[in-house]
C-alpha positions as MATLAB code, in Angstrom:
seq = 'XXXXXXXXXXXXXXXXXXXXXXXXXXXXXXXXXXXXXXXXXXXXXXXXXXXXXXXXXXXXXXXXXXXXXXXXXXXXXXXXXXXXXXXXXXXXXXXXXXXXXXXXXXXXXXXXXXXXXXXXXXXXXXXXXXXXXXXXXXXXXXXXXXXXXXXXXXXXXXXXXXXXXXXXXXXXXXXXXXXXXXXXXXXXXXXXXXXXXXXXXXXXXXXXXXXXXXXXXXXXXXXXXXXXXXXXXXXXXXXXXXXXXXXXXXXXXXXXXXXXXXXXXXXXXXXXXXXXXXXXXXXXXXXXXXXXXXXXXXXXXXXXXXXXXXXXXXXXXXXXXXXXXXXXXXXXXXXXXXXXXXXX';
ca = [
      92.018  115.772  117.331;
      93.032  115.721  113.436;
      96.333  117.589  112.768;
      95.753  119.745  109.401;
      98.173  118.784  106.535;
     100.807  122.038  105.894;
     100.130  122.838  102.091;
     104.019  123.269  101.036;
     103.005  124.131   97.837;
     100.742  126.891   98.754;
     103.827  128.449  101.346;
     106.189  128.471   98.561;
     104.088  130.509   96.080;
     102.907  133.067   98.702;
     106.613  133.459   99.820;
     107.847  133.868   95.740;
     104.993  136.648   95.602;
     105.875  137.948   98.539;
     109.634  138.353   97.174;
     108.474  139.562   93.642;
     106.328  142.121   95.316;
     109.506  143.853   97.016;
     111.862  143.374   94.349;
     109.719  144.786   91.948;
     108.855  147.865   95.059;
     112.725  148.123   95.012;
     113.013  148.785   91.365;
     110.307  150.828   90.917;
     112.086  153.169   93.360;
     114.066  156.165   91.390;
     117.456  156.258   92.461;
     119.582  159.498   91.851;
     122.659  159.959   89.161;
     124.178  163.385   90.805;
     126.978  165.625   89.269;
     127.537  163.768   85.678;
     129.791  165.421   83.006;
     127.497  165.986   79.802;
     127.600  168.089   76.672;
     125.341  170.194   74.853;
     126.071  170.433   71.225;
     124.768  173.181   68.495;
     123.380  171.771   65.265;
     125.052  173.579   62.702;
     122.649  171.625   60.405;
     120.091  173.513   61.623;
     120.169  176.697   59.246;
     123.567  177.147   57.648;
     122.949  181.026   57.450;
     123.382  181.158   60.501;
     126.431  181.184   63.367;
     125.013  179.856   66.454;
     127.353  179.562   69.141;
     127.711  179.347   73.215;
     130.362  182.110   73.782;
     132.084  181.109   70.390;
     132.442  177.549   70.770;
     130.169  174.613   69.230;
     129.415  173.113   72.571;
     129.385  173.549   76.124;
     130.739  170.948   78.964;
     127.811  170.642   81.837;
     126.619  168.887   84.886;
     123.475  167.198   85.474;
     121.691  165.192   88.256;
     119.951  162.036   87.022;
     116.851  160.291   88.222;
     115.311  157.412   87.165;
     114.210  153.593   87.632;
     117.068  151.257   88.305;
     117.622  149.947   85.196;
     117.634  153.231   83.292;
     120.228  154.099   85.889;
     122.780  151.416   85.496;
     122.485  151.566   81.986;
     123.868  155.307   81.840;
     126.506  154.290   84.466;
     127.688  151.987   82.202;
     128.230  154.053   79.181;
     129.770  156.491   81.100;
     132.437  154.291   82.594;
     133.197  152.770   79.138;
     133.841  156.762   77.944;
     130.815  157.221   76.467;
     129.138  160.559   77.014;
     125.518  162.525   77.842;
     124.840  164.585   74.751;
     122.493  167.106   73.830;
     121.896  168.593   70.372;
     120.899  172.454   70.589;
     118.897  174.092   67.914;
     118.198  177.871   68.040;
     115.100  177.763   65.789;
     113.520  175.644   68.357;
     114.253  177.168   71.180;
     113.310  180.665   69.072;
     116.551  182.004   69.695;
     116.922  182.784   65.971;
     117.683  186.398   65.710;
     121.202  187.205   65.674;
     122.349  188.662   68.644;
     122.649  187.665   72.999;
     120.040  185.473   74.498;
     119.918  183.577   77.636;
     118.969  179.746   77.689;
     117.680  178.501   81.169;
     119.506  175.061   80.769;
     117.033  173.033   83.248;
     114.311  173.855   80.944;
     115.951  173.285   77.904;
     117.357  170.089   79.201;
     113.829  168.480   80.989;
     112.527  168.747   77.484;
     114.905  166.402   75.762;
     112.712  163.616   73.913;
     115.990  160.864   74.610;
     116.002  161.554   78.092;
     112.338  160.938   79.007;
     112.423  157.759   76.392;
     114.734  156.207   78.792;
     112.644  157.066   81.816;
     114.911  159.450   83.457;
     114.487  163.111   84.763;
     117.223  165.831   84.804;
     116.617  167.077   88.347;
     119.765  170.014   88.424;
     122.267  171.412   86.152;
     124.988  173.404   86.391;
     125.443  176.075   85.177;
     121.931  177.619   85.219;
     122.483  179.561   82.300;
     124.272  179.328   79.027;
     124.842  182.347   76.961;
     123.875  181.753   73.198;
     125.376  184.225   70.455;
     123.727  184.449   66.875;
     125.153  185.776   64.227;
     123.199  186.538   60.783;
     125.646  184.728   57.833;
     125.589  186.444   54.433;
     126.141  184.638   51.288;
     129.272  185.448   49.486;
     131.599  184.481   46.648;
     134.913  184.170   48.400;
     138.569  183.871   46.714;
     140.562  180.770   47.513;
     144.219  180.599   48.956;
     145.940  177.892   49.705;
     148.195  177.495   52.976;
     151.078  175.168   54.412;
     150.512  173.049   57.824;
     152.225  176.416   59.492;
     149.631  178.584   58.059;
     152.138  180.418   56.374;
     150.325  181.078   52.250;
     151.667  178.851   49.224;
     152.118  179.560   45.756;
     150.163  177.666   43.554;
     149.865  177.087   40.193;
     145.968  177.261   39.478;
     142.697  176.758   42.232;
     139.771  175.719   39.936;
     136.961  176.931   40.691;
     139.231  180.165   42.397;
     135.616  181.531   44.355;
     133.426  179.596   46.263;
     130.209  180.635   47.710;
     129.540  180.645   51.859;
     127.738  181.966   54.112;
     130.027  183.782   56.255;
     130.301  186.539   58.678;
     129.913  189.961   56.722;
     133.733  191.166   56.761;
     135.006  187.394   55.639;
     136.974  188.394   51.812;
     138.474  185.029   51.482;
     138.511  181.118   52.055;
     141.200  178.855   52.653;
     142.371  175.146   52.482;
     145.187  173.864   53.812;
     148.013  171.303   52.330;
     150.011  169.237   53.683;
     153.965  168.627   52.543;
     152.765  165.430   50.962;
     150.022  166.941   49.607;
     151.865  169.928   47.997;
     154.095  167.380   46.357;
     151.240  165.034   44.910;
     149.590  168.572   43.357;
     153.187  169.193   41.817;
     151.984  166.420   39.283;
     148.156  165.779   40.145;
     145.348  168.345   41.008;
     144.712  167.749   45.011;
     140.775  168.347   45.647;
     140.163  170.432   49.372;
     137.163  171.949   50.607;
     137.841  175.118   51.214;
     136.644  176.317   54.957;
     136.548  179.749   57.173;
     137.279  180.360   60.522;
     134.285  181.469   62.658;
     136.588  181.166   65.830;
     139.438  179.018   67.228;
     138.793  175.576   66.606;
     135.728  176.473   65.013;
     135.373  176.530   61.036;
     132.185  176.635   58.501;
     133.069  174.341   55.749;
     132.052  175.258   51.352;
     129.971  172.971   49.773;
     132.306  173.179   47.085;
     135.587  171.290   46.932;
     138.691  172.743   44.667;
     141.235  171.294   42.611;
     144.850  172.492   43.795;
     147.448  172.496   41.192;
     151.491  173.453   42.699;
     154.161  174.672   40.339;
     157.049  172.320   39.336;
     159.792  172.433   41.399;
     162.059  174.397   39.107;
     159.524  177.507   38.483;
     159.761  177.978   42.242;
     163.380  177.744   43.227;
     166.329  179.140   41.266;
     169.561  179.564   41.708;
     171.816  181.677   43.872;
     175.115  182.308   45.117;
     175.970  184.064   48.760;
     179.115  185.656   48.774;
     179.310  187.260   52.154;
     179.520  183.999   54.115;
     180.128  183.452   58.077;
     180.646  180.813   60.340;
     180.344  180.167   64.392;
     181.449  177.691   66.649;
     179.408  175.783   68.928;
     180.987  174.357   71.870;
     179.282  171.706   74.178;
     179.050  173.615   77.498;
     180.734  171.081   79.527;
     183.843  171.985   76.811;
     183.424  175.968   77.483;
     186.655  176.646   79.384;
     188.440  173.867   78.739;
     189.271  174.281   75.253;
     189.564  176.782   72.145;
     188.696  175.746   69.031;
     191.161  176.227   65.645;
     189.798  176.053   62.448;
     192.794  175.337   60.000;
     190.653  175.927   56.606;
     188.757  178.602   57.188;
     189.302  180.490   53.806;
     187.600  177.552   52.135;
     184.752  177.679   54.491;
     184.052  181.137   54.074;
     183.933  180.647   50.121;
     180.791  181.293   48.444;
     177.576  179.217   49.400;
     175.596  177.976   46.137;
     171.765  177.722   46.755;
     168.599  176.870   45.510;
     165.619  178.455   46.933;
     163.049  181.152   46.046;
     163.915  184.726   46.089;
     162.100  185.508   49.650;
     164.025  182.311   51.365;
     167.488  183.768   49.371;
     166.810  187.130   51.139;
     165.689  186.302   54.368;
     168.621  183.784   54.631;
     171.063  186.129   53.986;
     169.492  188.860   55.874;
     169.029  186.728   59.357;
     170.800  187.508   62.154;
     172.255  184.011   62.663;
     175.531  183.013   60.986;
     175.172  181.030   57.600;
     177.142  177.907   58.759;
     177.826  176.635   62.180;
     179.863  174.102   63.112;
     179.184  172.477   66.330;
     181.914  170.809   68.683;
     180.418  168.226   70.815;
     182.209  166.310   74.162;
     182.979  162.850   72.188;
     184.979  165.343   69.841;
     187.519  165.983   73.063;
     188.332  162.778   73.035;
     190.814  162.638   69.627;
     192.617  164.981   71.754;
     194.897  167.374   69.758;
     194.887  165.737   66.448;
     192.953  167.458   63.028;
     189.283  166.372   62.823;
     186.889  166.778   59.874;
     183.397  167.635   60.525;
     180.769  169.051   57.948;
     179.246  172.197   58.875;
     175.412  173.101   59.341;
     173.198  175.578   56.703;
     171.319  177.727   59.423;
     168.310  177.718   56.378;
     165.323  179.759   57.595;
     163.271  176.767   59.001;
     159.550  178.110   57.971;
     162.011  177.933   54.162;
     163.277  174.437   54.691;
     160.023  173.272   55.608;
     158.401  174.819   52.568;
     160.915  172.791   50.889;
     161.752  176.820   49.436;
     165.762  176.950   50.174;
     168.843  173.894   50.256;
     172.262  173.432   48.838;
     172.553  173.695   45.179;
     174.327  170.339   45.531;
     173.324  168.692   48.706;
     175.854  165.843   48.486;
     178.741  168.473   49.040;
     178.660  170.371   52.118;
     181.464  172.727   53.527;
     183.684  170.387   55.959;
     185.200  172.184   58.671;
     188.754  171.376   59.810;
     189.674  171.849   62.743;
     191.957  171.271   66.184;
     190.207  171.489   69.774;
     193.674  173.169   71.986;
     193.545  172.695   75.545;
     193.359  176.155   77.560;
     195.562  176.783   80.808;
     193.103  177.122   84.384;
     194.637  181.091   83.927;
     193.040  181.477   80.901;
     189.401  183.121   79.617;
     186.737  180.149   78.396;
     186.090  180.589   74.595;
     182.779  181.901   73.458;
     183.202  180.353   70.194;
     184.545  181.870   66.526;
     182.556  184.107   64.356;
];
């Protein structure tokens, strides 16, 4: 009897087929992406006239359930665990959710539609939430007056905004634009028109931008401030709390302390300095002070400007090099006696 030769070479290519034949079974399998943080974004490109919004905001934070081939899969794994994130552009005219007012988008819908998505080869299988609410508002075009703010919000004087209108589409009851400057900025326009785009605010953290810039010119520094003298002056003492109790505090020159404060500022910081319930000056006492014990110390005294003022760079010392100095004794008080509030 002959023994038949084993063909190897035959084995070997019907196992390798064999293999490919699974793996590429295995792959073709969908596998499931569930719960993934994603984003759906309006396109304000869409039609500037008008304000299309979910609930006021410019985008809404969702959940979806992936499916897809293997590959797909791992590839949107990735990019989310390198930060990257699922977005979705929105646009009303497409959806025909154009009219201003409420509408209801069915998000599944919306979402199994998305021409990315099925490039890749996935499916959105759920969502969450079900429904996003969708507010449209009609813009009208208007010529709006420019004014110019600080980082605090709080409105600057400036010297000339050329052009001093813009036109926007805005919401109906919008009179006026805005830009915003920074300190720096304020200070470059003092010699050098600063150009801004001036913007609206549809909503918080939500603005509609012109698609004209301005040129910002500030006054010089001495048309703004002027100066000013403050008669009525007054002082208080701050003690470190750990000194409350343990010492009074005896300022020797107080006559000269309380002598007339000369400013610079504009007339608004002058009155609302003087007019603030805070003392002028304060001079604050602080534990490494206890430790000259008895003996006179010297210690200058601190302006209590308005900070909105000081910021604004609207109110300071006529002559900033020469601040009131304070002299003064820190006098040890008996265990019988009251704790000092401070001086007034």
């Amino acid at each position: 009897m002959r023994l038949r030769k084993i063909k190897y070479g035959k084995i070997a290519v019907v196992i390798f087929l064999t293999v490919l034949i699974w793996v590429w079974a295995d792959l073709a399998l969908d596998e499931i992406l569930p719960d993934r943080p994603a984003t759906i974004v309006v396109d304000e490109s869409a039609n500037p006239k008008l304000w299309v919004s979910f609930s006021q905001a410019l985008s809404a934070d969702i959940k979806i359930t992936l499916s897809g081939p293997h590959a797909a899969i791992a590839d949107v794994s990735r990019k989310l665990r390198k930060g990257g994130g699922i977005e979705f552009n929105f646009d009303a005219a497409q959806e025909k959710m154009d009219k201003p007012g409420d509408h209801s988008l069915s998000l599944l819908a919306f979402l199994q539609k998305d021409k990315e998505t099925k490039r890749l080869g996935l499916k959105i299988e759920f969502c969450e939430p079900e429904i996003l609410d969708v507010n449209v508002v009609e813009l009208v075009e208007k010529s709006l007056t420019v004014e110019c703010f600080n980082e605090d919000g709080i409105p600057l004087e400036v010297k000339s905004i050329e052009p001093k209108k813009v036109d926007m589409f805005v919401p109906e009851d919008r009179r006026t634009a805005r830009v915003q400057l920074t300190r720096r900025e304020c200070e470059q326009a003092r010699l050098l028109a600063v150009v801004k785009t001036p913007y609206v605010v549809l909503a918080a953290g939500q603005i509609r931008e012109a698609a004209t810039a301005v040129k910002i010119k500030m006054p010089p520094e001495e048309d703004r401030l002027s100066d000013y003298t403050i008669t009525k002056t007054t002082l208080s003492v701050a003690l470190s709390p750990t000194l409350l109790g343990e010492y009074s505090v005896e300022v020797t020159n107080l006559p000269q302390l309380l002598s007339p404060i000369a400013i610079r500022a504009t007339p608004e910081a002058k009155r609302t300095y003087e007019l603030q319930p805070l003392p002028l000056m304060t001079l604050y006492i602080f534990d490494v002070d206890a430790k000259k014990g008895a003996e006179e110390q010297r210690k200058a005294v601190v302006y209590n400007f308005p900070p909105e003022f000081v910021r604004k760079d609207e109110i300071k010392l006529k002559n900033p090099q020469q601040s009131a100095e304070a002299k003064f004794k820190l006098i040890p008080l008996s265990s019988a006696e009251a704790p000092a509030g401070g001086v007034d």
